[in-house]
LOVOVEX-725369 format. One line per 3 residues: number of its first residue (from 1); their letters; for each residue x, y, z of N, C-alpha, C, O, CB. Coordinates in nm, 3 decimals. Atoms other than C-alpha are relative to their C-alpha. Glycine has a CB too. Example, Ala and Ser with C-alpha at 12.3 -4.5 7.8 and 13.67 -1.06 7.14 Angstrom:
<sites>
1	as	0.089,-0.119,0.000,1.230,-0.450,0.780,0.090,0.120,0.000,0.194,0.118,0.066,-0.099,0.003,0.125  -0.082,-0.119,-0.006,1.367,-0.106,0.714,-0.077,0.109,0.073,-0.026,0.220,0.090,0.041,0.046,-0.142
</sites>
This chain:
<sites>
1	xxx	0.125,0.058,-0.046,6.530,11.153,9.262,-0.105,0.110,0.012,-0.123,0.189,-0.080,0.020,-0.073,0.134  0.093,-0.113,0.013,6.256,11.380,9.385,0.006,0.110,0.010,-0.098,0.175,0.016,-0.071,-0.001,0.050  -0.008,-0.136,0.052,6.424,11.699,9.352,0.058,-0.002,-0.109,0.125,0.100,-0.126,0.060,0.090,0.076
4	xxx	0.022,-0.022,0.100,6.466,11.618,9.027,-0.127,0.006,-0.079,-0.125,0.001,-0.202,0.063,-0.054,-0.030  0.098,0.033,0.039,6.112,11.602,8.989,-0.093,0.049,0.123,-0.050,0.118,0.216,0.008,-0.137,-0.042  0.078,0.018,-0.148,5.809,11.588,9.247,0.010,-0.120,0.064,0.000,-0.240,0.039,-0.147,0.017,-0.006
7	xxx	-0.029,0.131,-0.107,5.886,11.459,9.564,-0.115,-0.092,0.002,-0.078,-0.209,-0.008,0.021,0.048,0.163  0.097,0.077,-0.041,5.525,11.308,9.618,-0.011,-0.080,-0.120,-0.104,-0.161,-0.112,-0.121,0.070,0.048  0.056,0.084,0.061,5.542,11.140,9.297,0.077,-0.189,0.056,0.155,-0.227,0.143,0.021,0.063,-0.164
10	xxx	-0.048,0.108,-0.086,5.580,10.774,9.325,0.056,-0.142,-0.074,-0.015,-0.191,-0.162,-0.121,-0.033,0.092  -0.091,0.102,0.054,5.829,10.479,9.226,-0.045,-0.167,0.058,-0.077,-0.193,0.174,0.164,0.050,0.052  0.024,0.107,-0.055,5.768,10.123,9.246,0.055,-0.056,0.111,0.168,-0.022,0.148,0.008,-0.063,-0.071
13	xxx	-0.007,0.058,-0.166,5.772,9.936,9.575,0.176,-0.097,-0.005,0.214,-0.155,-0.107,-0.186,-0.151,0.042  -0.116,0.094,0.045,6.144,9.750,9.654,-0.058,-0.148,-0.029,-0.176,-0.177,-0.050,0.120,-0.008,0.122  0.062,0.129,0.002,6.148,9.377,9.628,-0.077,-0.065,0.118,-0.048,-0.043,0.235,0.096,-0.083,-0.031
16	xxx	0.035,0.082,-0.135,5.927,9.142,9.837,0.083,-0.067,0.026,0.045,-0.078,0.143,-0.103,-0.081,0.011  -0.096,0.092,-0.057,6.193,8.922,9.917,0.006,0.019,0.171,-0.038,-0.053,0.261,0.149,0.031,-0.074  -0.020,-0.010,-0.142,6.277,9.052,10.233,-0.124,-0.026,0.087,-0.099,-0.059,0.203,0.052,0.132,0.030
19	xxx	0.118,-0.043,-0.050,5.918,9.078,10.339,-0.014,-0.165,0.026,-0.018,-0.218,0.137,-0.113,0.100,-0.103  0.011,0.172,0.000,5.885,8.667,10.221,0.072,-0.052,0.090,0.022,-0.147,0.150,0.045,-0.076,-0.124  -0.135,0.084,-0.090,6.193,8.562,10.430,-0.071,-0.015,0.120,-0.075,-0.129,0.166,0.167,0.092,0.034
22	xxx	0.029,0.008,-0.077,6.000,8.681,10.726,-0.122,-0.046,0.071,-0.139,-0.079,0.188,0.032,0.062,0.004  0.141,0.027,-0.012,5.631,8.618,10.677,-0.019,-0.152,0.010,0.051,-0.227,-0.058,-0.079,0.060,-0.121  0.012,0.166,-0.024,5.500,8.249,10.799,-0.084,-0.015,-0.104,-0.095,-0.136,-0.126,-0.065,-0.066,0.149
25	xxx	0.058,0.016,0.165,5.288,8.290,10.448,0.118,-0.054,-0.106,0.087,-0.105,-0.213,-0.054,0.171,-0.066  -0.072,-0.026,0.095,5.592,8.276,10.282,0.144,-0.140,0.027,0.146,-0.257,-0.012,0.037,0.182,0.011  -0.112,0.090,-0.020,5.937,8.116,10.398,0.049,0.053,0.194,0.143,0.016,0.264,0.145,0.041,-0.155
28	xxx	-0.043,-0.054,-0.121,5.926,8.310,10.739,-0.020,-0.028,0.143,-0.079,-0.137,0.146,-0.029,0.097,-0.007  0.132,0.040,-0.072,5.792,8.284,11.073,-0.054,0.070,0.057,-0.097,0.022,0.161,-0.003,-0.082,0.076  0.091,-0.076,-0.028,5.606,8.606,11.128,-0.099,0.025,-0.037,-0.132,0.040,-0.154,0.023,0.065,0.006
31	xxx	0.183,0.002,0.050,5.235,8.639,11.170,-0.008,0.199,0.034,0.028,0.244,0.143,-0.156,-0.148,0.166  0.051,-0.102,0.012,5.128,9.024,11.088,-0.137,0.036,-0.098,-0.179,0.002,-0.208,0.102,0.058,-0.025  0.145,-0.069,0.159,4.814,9.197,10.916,0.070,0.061,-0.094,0.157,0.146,-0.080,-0.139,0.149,0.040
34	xxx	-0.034,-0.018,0.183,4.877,9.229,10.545,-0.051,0.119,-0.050,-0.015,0.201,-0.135,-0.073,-0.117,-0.105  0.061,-0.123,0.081,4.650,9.453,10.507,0.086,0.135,0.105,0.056,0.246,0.061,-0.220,0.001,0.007  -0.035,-0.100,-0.017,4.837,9.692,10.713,0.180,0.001,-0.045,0.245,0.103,-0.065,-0.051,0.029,0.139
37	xxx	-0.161,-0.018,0.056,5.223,9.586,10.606,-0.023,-0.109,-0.098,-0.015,-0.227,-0.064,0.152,-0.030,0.121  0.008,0.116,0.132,5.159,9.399,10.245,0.165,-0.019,-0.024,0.272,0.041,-0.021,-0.095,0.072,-0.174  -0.179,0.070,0.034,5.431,9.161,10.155,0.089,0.084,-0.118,0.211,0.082,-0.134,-0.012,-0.190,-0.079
40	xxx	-0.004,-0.052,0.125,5.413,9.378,9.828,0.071,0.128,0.018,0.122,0.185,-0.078,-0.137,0.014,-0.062  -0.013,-0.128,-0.075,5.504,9.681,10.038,-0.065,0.125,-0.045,-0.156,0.115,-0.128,0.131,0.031,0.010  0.063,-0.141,0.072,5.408,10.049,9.961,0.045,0.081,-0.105,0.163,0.116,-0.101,-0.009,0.094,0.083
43	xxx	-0.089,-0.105,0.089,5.477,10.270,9.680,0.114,0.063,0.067,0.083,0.057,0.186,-0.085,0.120,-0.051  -0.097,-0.043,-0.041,5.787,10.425,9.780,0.034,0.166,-0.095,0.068,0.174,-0.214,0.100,-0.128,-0.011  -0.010,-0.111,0.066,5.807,10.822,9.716,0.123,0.070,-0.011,0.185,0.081,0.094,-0.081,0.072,0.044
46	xxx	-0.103,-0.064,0.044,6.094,11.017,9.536,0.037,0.097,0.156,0.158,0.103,0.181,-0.045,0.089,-0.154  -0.074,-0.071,-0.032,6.134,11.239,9.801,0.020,-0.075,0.161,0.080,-0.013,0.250,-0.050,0.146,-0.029  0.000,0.083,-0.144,6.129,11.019,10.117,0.143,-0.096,-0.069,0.182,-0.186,0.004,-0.190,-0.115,0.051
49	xxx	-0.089,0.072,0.011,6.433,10.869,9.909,0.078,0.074,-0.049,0.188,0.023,-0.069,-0.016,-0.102,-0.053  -0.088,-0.137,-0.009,6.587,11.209,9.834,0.031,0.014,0.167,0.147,0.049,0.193,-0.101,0.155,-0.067  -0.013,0.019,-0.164,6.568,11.186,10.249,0.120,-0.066,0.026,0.228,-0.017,0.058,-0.118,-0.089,0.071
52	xxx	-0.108,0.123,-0.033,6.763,10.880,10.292,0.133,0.048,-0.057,0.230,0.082,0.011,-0.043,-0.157,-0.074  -0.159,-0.063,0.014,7.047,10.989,10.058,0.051,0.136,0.038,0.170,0.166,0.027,0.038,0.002,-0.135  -0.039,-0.129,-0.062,7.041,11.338,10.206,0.068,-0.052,0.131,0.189,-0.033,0.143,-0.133,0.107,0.028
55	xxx	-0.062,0.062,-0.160,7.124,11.179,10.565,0.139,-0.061,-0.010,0.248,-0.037,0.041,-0.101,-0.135,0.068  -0.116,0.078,0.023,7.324,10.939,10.434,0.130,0.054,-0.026,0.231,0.015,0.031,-0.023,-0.075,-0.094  -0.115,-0.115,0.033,7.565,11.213,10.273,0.022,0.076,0.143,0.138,0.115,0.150,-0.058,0.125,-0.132
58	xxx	-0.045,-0.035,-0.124,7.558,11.353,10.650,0.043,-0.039,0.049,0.113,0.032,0.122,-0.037,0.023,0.063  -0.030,0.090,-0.072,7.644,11.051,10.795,0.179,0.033,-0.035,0.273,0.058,0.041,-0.084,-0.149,-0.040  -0.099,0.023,0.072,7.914,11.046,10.540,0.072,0.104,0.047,0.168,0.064,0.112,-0.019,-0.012,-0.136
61	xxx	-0.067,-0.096,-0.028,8.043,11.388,10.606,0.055,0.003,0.153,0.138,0.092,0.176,-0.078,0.103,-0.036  -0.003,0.005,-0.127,8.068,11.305,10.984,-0.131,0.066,0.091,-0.165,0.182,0.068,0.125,0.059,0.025  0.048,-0.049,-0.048,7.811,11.331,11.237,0.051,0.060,0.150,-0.017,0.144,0.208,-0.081,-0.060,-0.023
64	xxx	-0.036,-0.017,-0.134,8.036,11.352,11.583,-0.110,0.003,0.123,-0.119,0.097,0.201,0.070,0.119,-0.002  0.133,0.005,-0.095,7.739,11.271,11.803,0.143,-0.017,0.140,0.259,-0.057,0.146,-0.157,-0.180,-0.040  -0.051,0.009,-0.097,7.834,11.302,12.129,-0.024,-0.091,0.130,0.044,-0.107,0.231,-0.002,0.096,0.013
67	xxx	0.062,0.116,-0.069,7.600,11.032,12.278,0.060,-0.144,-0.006,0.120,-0.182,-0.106,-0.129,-0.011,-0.051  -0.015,0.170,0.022,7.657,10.637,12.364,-0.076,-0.012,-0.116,-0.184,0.046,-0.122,-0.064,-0.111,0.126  0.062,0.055,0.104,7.561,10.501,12.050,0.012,-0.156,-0.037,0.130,-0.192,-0.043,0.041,0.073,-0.099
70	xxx	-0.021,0.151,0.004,7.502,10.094,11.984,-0.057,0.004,-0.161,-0.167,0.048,-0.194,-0.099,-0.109,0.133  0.053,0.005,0.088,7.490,10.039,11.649,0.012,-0.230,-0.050,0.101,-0.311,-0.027,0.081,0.142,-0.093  0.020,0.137,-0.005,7.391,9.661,11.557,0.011,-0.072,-0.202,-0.053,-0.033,-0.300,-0.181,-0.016,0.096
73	xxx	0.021,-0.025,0.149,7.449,9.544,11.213,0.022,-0.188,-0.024,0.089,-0.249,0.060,0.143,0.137,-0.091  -0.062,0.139,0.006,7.466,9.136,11.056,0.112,-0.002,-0.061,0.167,0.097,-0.108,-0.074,-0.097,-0.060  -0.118,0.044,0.061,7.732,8.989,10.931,0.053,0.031,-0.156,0.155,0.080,-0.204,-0.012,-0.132,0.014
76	xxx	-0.029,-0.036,0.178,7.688,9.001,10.544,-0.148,0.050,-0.021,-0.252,0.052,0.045,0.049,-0.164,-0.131  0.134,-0.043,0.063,7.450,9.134,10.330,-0.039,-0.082,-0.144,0.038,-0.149,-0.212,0.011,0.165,-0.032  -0.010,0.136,0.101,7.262,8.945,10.057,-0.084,0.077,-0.139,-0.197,0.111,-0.102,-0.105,-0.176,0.081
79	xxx	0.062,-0.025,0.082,7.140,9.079,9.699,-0.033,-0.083,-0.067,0.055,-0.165,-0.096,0.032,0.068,-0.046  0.083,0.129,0.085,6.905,8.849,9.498,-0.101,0.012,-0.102,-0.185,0.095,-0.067,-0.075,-0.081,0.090  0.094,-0.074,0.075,6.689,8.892,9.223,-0.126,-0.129,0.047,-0.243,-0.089,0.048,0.051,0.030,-0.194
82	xxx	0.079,0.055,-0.068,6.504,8.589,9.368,-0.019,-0.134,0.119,0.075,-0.153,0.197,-0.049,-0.006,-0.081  -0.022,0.033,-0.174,6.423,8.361,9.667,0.087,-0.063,-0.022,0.119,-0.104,-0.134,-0.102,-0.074,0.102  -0.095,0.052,-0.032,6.702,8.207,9.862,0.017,-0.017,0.124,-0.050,0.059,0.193,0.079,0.044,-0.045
85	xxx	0.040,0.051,-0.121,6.735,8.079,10.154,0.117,0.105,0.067,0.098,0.110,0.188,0.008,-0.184,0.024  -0.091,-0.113,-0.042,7.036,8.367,10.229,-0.071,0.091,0.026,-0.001,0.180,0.076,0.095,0.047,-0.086  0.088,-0.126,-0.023,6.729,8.625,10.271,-0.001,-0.043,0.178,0.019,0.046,0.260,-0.186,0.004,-0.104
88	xxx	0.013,0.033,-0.152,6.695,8.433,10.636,0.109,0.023,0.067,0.081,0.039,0.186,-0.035,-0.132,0.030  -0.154,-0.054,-0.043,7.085,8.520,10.723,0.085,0.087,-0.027,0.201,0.097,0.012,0.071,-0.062,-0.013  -0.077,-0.125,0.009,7.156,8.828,10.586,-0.045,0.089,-0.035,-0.138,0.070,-0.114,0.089,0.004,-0.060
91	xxx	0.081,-0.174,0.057,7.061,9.223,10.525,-0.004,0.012,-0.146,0.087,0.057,-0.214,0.101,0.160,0.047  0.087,-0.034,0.163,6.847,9.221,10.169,-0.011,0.166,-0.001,-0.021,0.226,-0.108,-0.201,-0.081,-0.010  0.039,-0.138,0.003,6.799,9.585,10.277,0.118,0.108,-0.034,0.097,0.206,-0.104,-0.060,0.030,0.137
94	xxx	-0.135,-0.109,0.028,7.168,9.774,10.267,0.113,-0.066,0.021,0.105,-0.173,0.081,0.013,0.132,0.096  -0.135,0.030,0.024,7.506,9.712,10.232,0.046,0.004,0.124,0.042,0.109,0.189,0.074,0.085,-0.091  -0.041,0.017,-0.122,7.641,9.585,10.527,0.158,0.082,0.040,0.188,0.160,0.130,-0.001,-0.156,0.011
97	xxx	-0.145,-0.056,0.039,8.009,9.673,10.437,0.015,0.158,0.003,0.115,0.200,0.060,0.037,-0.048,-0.152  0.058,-0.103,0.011,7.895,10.007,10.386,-0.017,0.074,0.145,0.069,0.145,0.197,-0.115,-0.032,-0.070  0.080,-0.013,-0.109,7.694,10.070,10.685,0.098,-0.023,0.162,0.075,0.019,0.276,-0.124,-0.118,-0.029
100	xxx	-0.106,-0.012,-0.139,8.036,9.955,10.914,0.081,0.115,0.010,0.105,0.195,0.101,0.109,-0.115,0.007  -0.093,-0.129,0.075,8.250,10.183,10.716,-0.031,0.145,0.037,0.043,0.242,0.016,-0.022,0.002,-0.165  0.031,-0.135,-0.023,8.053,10.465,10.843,0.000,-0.004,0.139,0.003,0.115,0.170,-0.128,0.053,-0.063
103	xxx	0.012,0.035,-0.120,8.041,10.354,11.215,0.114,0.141,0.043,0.080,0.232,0.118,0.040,-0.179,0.032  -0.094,-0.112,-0.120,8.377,10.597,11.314,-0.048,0.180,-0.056,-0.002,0.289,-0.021,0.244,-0.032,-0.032  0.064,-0.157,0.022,8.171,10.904,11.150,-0.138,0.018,0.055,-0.207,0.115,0.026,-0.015,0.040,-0.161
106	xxx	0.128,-0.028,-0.060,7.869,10.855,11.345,0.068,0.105,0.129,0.042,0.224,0.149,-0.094,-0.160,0.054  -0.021,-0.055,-0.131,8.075,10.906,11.697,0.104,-0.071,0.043,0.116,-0.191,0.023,-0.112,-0.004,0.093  -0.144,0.072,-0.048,8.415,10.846,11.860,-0.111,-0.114,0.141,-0.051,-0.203,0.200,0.168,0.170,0.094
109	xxx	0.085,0.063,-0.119,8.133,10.683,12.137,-0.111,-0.149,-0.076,-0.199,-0.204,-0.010,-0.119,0.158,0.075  0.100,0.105,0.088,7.942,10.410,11.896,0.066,-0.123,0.030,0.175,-0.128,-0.027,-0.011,0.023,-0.179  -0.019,0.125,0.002,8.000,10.057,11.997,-0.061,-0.043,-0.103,-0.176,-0.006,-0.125,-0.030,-0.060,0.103
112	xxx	0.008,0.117,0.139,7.990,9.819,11.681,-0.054,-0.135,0.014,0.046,-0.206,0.024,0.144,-0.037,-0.056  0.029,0.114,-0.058,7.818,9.507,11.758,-0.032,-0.086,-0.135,-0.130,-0.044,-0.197,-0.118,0.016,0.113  0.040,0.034,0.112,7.808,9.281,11.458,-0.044,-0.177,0.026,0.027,-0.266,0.071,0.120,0.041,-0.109
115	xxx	0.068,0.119,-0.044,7.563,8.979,11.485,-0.011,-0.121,-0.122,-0.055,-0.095,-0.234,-0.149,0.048,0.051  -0.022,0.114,0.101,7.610,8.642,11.294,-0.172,-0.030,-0.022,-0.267,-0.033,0.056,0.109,-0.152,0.073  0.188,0.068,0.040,7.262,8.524,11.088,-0.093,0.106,0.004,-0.213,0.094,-0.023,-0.080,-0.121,0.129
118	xxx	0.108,-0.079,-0.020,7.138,8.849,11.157,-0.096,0.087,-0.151,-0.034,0.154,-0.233,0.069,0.104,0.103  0.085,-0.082,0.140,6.857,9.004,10.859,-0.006,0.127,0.042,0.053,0.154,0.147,-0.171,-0.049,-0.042  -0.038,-0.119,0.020,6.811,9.367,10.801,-0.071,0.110,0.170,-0.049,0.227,0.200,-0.071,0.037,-0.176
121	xxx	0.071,-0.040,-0.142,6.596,9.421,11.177,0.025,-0.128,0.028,-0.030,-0.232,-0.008,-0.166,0.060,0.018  -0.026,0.112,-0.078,6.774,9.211,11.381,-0.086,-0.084,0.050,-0.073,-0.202,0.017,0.058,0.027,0.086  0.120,0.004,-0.096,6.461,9.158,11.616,-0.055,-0.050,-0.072,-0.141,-0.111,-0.009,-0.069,0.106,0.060
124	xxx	0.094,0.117,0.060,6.298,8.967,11.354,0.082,-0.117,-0.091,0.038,-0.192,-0.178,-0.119,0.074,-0.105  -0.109,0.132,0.060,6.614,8.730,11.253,-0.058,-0.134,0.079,-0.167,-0.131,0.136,0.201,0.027,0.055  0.020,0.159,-0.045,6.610,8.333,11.374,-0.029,0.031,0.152,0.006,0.127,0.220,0.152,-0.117,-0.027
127	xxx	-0.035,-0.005,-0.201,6.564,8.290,11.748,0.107,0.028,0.041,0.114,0.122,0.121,-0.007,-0.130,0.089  -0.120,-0.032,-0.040,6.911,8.281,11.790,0.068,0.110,0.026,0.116,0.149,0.132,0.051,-0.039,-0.057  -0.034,-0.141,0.047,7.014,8.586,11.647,-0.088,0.082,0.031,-0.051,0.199,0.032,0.019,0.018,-0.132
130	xxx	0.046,-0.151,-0.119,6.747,8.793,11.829,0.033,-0.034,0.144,-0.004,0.052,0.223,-0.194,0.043,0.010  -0.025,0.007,-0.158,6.868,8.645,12.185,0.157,0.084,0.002,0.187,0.175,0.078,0.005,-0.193,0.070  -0.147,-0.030,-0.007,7.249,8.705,12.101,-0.056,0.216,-0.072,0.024,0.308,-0.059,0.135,-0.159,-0.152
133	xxx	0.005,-0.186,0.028,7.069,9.124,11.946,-0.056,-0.003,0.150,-0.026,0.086,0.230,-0.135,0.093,-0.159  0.078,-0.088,-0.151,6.896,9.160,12.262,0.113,-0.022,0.144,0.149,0.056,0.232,-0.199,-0.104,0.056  -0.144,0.029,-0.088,7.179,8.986,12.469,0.101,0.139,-0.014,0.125,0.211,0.083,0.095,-0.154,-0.076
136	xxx	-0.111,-0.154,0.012,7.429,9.295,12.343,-0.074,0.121,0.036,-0.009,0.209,0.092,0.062,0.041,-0.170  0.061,-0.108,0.015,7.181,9.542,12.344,-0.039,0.049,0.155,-0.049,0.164,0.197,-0.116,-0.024,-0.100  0.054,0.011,-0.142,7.069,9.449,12.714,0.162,0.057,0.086,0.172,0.149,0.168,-0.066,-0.199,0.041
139	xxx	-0.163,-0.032,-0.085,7.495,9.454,12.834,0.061,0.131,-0.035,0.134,0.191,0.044,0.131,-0.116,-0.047  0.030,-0.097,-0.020,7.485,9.742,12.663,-0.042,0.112,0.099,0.027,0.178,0.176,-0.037,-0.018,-0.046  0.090,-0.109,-0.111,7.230,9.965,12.849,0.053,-0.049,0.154,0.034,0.012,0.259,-0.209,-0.028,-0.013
142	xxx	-0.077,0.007,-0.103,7.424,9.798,13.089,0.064,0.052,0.053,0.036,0.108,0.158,0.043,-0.047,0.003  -0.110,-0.107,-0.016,7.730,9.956,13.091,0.007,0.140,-0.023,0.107,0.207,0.005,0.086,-0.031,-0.065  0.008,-0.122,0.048,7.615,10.268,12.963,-0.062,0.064,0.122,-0.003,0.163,0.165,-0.076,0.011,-0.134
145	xxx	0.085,-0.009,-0.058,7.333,10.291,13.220,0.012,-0.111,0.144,-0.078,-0.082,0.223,-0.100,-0.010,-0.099  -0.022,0.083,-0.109,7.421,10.024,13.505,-0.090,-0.007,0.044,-0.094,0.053,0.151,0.079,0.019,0.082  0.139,0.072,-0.003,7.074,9.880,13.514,-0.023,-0.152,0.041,-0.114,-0.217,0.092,-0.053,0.009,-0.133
148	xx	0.040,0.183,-0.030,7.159,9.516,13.530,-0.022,-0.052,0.094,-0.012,0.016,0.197,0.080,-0.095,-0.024  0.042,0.059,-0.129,7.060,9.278,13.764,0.091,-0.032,0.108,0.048,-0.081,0.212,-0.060,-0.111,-0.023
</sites>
């Protein structure tokens, strides 16, 4: 990617799909300015994606964090070349399967919380599926932090 090249040059944007699932323009039901997050998204630069797989290969290698860690992830993940009503119930963004698989190299301390219906930011899935992310996330900081009511 962009150290095969220049990082600042720049690659086309991913798909809108994910963007549609969520937007009430589209099939979604979030209202945001366009002009500051287009459904179309932004160019996406070589080296901000030399980034991602640099990390990612860290992740991979083990990070042993030594912190509580909550990691939140949905159920399945969904690839599509176009719309479907599976963009509203599952991560269009990364490999879910993937993304668990790496959970015992983050930290022997990472709770796994895996949420049914959930899209790629929980917090903007169905109603449901952000009460049951914020529900874990809240019993969480719970137990970690003994905050609750």
């Amino acid at each position: 990617f962009g150290n095969q090249g220049d990082p600042l040059s720049k690659h086309p944007t991913f798909s809108s799909l994910y963007h549609q699932s969520l937007s009430i323009h589209h099939h979604g039901e979030w209202v945001w300015d366009e002009r500051l997050k287009p459904i179309t998204g932004f160019p996406i630069f070589l080296g901000w994606v030399d980034m991602i797989v640099d990390y990612q290969k860290r992740v991979d290698a083990g990070l042993n964090l030594t912190l509580p860690t909550l990691m939140l992830v949905g159920v399945t993940g969904v690839a599509v070349t176009g719309w479907s009503e599976d963009l509203k119930t599952a991560d269009a963004m990364m490999n879910v399967t993937k993304v668990i698989s790496m959970v015992p190299k983050i930290s022997p301390f990472v709770k796994l919380s895996i949420i049914k219906g959930g899209v790629h930011d929980l917090f903007l899935s169905q109603k449901q599926v952000r009460e049951d992310a914020y529900r874990v996330t809240f019993e969480w900081l719970d137990q970690i932090f003994g905050i609750g009511e």
